[in-house]
C-alpha positions as CSV (number, residue, x, y, z in Angstrom):
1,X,69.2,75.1,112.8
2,X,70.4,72.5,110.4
3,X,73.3,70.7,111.4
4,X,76.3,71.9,109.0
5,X,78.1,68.8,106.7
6,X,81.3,67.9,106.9
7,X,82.2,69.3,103.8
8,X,81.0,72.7,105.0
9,X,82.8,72.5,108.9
10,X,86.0,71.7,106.3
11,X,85.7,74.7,104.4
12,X,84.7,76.5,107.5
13,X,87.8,75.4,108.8
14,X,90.0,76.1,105.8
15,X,89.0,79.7,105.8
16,X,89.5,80.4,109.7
17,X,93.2,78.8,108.5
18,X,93.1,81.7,105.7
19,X,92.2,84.4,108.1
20,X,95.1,83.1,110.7
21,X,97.8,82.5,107.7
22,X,96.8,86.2,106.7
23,X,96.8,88.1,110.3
24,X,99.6,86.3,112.1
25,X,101.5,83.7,109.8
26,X,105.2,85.8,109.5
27,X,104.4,88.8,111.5
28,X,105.7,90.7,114.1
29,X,103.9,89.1,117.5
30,X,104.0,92.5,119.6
31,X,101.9,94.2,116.8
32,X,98.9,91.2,117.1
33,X,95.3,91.5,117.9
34,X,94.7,88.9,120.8
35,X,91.3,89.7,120.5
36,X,91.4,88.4,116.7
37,X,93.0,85.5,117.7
38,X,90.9,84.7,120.2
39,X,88.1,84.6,117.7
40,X,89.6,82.0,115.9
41,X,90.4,79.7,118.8
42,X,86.3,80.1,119.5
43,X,85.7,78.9,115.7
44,X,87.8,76.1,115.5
45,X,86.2,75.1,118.8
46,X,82.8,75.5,118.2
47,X,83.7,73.7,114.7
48,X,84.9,71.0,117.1
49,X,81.3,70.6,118.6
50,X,79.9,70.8,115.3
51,X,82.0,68.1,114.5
52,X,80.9,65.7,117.0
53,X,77.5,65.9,116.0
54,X,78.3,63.9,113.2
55,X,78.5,60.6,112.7
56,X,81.7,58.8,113.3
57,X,84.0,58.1,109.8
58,X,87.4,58.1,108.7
59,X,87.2,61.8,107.1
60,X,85.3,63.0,110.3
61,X,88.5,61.9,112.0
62,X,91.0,63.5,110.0
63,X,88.7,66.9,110.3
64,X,88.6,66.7,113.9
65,X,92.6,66.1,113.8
66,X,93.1,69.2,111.4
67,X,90.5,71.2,113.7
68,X,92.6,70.0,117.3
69,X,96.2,71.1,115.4
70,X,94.8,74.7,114.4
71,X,93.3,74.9,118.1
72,X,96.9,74.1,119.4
73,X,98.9,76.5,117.1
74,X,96.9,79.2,118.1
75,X,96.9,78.3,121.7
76,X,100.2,78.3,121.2
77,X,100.8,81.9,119.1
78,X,98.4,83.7,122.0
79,X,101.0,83.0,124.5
80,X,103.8,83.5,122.3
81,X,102.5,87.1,121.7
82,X,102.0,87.4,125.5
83,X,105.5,87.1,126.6
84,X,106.5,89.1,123.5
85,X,104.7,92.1,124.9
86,X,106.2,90.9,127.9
87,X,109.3,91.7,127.4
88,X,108.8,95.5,127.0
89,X,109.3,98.8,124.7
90,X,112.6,97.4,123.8
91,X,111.6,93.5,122.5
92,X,108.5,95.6,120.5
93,X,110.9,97.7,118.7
94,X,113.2,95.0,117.5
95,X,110.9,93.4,116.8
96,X,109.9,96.2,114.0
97,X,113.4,95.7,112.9
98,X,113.5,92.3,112.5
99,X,110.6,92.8,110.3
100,X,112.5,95.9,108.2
101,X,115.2,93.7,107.4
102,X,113.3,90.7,106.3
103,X,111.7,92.8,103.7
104,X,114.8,94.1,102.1
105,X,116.2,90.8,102.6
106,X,112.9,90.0,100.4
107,X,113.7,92.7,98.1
108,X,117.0,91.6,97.7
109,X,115.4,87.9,96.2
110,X,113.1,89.3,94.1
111,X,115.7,91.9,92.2
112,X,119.2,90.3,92.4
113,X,119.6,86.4,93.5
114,X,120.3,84.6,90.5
115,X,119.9,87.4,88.2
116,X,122.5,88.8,85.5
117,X,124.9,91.6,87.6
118,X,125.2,93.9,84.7
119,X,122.0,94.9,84.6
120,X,120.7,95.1,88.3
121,X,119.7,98.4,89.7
122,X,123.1,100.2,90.9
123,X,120.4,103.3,92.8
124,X,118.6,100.1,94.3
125,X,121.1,97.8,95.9
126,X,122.9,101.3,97.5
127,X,119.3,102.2,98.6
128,X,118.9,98.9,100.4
129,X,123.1,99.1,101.8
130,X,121.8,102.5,103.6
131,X,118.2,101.1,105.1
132,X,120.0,97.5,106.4
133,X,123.2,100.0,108.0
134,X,120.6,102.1,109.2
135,X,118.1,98.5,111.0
136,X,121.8,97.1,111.8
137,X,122.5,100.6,114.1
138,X,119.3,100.8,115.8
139,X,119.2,96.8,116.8
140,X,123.0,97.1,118.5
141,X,121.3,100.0,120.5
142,X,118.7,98.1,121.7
143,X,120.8,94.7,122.2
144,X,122.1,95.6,125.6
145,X,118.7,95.8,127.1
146,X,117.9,92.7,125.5
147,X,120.9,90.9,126.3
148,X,119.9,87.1,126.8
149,X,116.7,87.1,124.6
150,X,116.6,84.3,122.4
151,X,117.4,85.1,118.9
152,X,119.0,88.4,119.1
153,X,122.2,87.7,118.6
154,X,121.4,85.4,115.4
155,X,119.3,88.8,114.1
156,X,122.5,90.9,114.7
157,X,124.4,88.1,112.9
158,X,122.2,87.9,109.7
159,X,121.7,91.5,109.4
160,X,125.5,91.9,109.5
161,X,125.9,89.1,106.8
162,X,123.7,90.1,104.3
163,X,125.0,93.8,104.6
164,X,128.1,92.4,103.8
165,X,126.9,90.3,100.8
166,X,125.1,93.3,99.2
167,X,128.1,95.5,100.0
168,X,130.1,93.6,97.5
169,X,127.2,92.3,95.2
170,X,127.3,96.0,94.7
171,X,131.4,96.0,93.6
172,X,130.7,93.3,91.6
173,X,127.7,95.0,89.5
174,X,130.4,97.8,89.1
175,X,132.9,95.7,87.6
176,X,130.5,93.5,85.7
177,X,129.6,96.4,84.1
178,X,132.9,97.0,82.3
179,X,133.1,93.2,81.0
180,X,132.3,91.9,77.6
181,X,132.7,94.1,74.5
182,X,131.3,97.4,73.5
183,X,128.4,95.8,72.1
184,X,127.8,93.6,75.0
185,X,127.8,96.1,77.1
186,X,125.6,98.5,75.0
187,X,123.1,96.1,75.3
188,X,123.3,95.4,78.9
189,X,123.1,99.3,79.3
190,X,119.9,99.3,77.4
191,X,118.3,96.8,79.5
192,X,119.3,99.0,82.5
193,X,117.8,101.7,81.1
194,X,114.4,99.9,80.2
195,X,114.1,98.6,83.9
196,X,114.1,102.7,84.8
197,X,111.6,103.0,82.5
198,X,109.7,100.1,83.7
199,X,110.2,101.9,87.1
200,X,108.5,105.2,86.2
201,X,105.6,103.4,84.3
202,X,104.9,101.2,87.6
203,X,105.0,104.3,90.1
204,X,104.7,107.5,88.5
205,X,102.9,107.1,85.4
206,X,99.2,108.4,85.9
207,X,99.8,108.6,90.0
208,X,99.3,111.2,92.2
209,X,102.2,113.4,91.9
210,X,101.6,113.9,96.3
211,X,102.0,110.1,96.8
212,X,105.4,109.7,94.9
213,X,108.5,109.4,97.1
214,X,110.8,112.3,95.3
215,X,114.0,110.0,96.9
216,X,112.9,106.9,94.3
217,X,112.8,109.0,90.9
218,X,115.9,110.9,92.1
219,X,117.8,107.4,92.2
220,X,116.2,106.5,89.0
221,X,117.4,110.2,87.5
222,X,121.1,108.8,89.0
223,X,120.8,105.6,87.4
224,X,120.3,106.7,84.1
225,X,122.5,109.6,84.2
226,X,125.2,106.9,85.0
227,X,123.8,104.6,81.6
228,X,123.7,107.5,79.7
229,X,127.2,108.6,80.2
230,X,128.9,105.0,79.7
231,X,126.4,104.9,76.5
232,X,128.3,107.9,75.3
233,X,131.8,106.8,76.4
234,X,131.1,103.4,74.4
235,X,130.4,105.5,71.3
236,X,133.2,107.7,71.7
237,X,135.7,105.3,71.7
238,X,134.1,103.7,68.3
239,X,130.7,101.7,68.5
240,X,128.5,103.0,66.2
241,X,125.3,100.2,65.9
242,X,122.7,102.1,65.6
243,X,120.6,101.0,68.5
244,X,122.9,102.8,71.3
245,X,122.9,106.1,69.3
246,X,119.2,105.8,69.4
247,X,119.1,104.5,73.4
248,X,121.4,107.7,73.9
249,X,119.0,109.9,72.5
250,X,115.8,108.1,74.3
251,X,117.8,108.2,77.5
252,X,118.6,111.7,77.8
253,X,114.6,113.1,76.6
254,X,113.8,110.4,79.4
255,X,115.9,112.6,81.9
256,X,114.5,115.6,80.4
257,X,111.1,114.5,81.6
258,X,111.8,112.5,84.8
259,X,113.9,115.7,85.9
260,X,110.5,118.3,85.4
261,X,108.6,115.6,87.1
262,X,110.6,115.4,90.1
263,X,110.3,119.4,90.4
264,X,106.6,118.9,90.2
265,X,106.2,116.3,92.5
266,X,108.5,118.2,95.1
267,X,106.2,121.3,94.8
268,X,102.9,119.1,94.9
269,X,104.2,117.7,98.5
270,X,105.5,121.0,99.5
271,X,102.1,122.3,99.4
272,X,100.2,119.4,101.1
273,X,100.1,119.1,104.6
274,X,101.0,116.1,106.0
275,X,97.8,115.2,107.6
276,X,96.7,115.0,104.3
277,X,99.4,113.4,102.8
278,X,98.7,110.5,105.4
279,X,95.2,110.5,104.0
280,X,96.5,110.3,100.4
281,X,98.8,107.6,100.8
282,X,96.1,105.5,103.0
283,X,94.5,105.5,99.4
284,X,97.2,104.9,97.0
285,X,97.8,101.5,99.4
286,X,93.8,100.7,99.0
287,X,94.7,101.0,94.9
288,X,97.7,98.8,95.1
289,X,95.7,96.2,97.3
290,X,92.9,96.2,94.9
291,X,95.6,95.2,92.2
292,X,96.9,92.5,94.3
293,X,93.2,90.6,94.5
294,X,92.5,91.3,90.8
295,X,95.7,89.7,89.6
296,X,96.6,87.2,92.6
297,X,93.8,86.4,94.7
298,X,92.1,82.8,94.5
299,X,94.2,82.1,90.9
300,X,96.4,79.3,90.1
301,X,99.6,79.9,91.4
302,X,102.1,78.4,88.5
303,X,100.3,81.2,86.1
304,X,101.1,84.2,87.8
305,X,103.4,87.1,86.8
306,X,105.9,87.0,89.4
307,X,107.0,91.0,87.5
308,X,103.7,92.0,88.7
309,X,104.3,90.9,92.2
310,X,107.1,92.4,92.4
311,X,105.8,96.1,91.4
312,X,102.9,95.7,93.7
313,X,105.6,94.6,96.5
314,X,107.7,97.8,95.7
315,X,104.8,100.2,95.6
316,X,103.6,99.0,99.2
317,X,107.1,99.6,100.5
318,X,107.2,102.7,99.0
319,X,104.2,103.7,100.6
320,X,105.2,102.2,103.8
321,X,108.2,103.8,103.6
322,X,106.3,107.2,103.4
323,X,104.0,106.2,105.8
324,X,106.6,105.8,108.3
325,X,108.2,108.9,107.6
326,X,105.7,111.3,107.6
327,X,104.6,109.6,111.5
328,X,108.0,110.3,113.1
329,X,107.3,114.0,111.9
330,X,103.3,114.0,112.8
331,X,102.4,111.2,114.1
332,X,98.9,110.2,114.4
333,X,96.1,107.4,115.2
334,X,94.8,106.9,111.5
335,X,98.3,107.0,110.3
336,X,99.7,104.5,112.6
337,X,96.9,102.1,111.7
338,X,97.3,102.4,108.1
339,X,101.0,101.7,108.2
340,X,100.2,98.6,110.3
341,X,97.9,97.2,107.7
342,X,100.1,98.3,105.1
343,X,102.9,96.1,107.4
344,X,101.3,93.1,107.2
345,X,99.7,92.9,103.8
346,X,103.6,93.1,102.5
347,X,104.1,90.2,104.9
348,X,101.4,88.7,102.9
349,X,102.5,89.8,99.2
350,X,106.1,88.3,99.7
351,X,105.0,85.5,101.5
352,X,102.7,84.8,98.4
353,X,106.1,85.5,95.5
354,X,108.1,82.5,97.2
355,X,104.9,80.5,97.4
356,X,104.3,81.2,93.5
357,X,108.2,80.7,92.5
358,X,107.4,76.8,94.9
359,X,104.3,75.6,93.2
360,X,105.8,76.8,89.7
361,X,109.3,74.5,90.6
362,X,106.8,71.9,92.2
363,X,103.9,72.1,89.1
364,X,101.2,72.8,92.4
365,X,98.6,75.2,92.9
């Protein structure tokens, strides 16, 4: 067999960096493969040898270097996830936590920082107030047996700030709402109203009504109830431009329908069993990640559609959040599995927005 060229070791090397960057970078360690990591200790090595068998040059050197520091890291991550596991039941599930809260501190970036506060999703942020009270109370019962671990207490500490930050991000989305003049605020109540629509188009529109979590069009019912009542309150006290007359009326055949759906989509679940459902929902995550590589897979970051991301992002929760669910109820192999995989490709998905929001403020790939 042909020796391989340098330019092929290189690329060789580049992808066993993709594979690691994609199965470990930002995950949970106590949830790791060893055996996959493994593998890619023995192809960097044997890229190593291959390496040698060349003849000496400047590039050959910096090759070798690149191929010595990914032996090292994951020398290094294998026995990082040893003593994770190492440290019991208790390390594994904060662990999971940890990860929970990163991804609604995610959400949080992706919907609010730096965005206008009276339009952001009122159902949304309250959502996310509930799921980061709910992380914060299972990691201070599993502190006390972990008492003395590196980094628990700073978890404890950032969970507890950023509750606090939404919990009055959320006061201030109320108040902002009431600023500015009737017309102002019509408008901003129409763009409210659009993002629920936007909402329903990205995951209910032409899915299976079993897949759909009944909780997300039920906030989304809640939102626009609320926009549809301040719509009318704005008119009653005098504003008659013509565009909030007509959002009224679009708003409330909008609740007409999303209101029959939800009773469909309650009855389609009802009679599903949740075997079944776990089935269903493995699929509906295959869809989404076929999406993610037709839109964002091997293109140039600075020209990609950050929106788009962000549905993709909130299906896969959505579906994680089902996953998870239906497994405390009926747990099962497949099930656990699929959530894992569904786990680590958000890692990857949100990992890939703040790397698209760098190389467009950097002018990068």
């Amino acid at each position: 067999m042909a020796n391989l060229t340098l330019a092929q070791i290189r690329l060789q090397l580049d992808q066993v960096a993709s594979e690691y960057d994609a199965r470990f970078a930002g995950q949970s360690r106590v949830s790791r493969d060893l055996s996959d990591l493994n593998s890619l200790v023995r192809r960097a090595q044997q890229l190593l040898q291959d390496l040698e068998k060349l003849p000496r040059s400047k590039d050959r050197t910096e090759v070798e270097q690149a191929a010595r520091d990914a032996v090292n890291l994951y020398d290094a991550e294998r026995k990082e996830i040893m003593k994770a596991r190492s440290l019991g039941p208790g390390f594994e599930d904060f662990s999971m936590l940890r990860g929970e809260a990163n991804f609604t501190f995610s959400k949080y970036h992706r919907h609010f920082s730096g965005k206008s506060r009276n339009t952001r999703d009122l159902g949304l942020i309250t959502e996310m107030i509930s799921d980061l009270e709910t992380i914060q109370e299972s990691m201070a019962e599993l502190a006390p047996e972990l008492k003395g671990q590196p980094g628990i207490q700073e978890d404890l500490n950032l969970v507890a700030d950023n509750l606090k930050m939404y919990i009055a991000e959320r006061a201030e989305i109320v108040e902002s709402r009431a600023m500015g003049t009737d017309d102002e605020q019509a408008s901003a109540l129409a763009e409210v109203a659009n993002a629920q629509f936007n909402l329903y188009e990205g995951h209910f529109a032409g899915k299976s009504r079993s897949t759909r979590r009944p909780e997300l069009l039920q906030r989304m019912i809640d939102n626009l109830t609320e926009a549809v009542a301040r719509m009318q309150t704005l008119h009653a006290r005098g504003l008659r431009v013509e565009y909030n007359a007509a959002n009224i009326g679009i708003v409330e055949q909008s609740l007409g329908t999303y209101r029959s759906e939800l009773t469909e989509i309650r009855k389609a679940r009802q009679t599903t069993k949740i075997a079944d459902l776990q089935g269903m929902l493995g699929g509906a995550a295959n869809e989404v990640f076929e999406a993610y590589r037709k839109a964002f897979a091997g293109q140039d970051r600075r020209t990609r559609d950050l929106d788009l991301l962000t549905t993709i992002c909130d299906q896969l929760g959505e579906i994680g959040k089902q996953m998870s669910s239906l497994g405390s109820f009926e747990p099962t192999e497949q099930n656990s599995k699929n959530l894992q995989i569904v786990t680590d490709q958000r890692v990857l998905f949100e990992r890939e927005y703040t790397m698209i929001e760098e190389a467009r403020a950097q002018g990068i790939h």
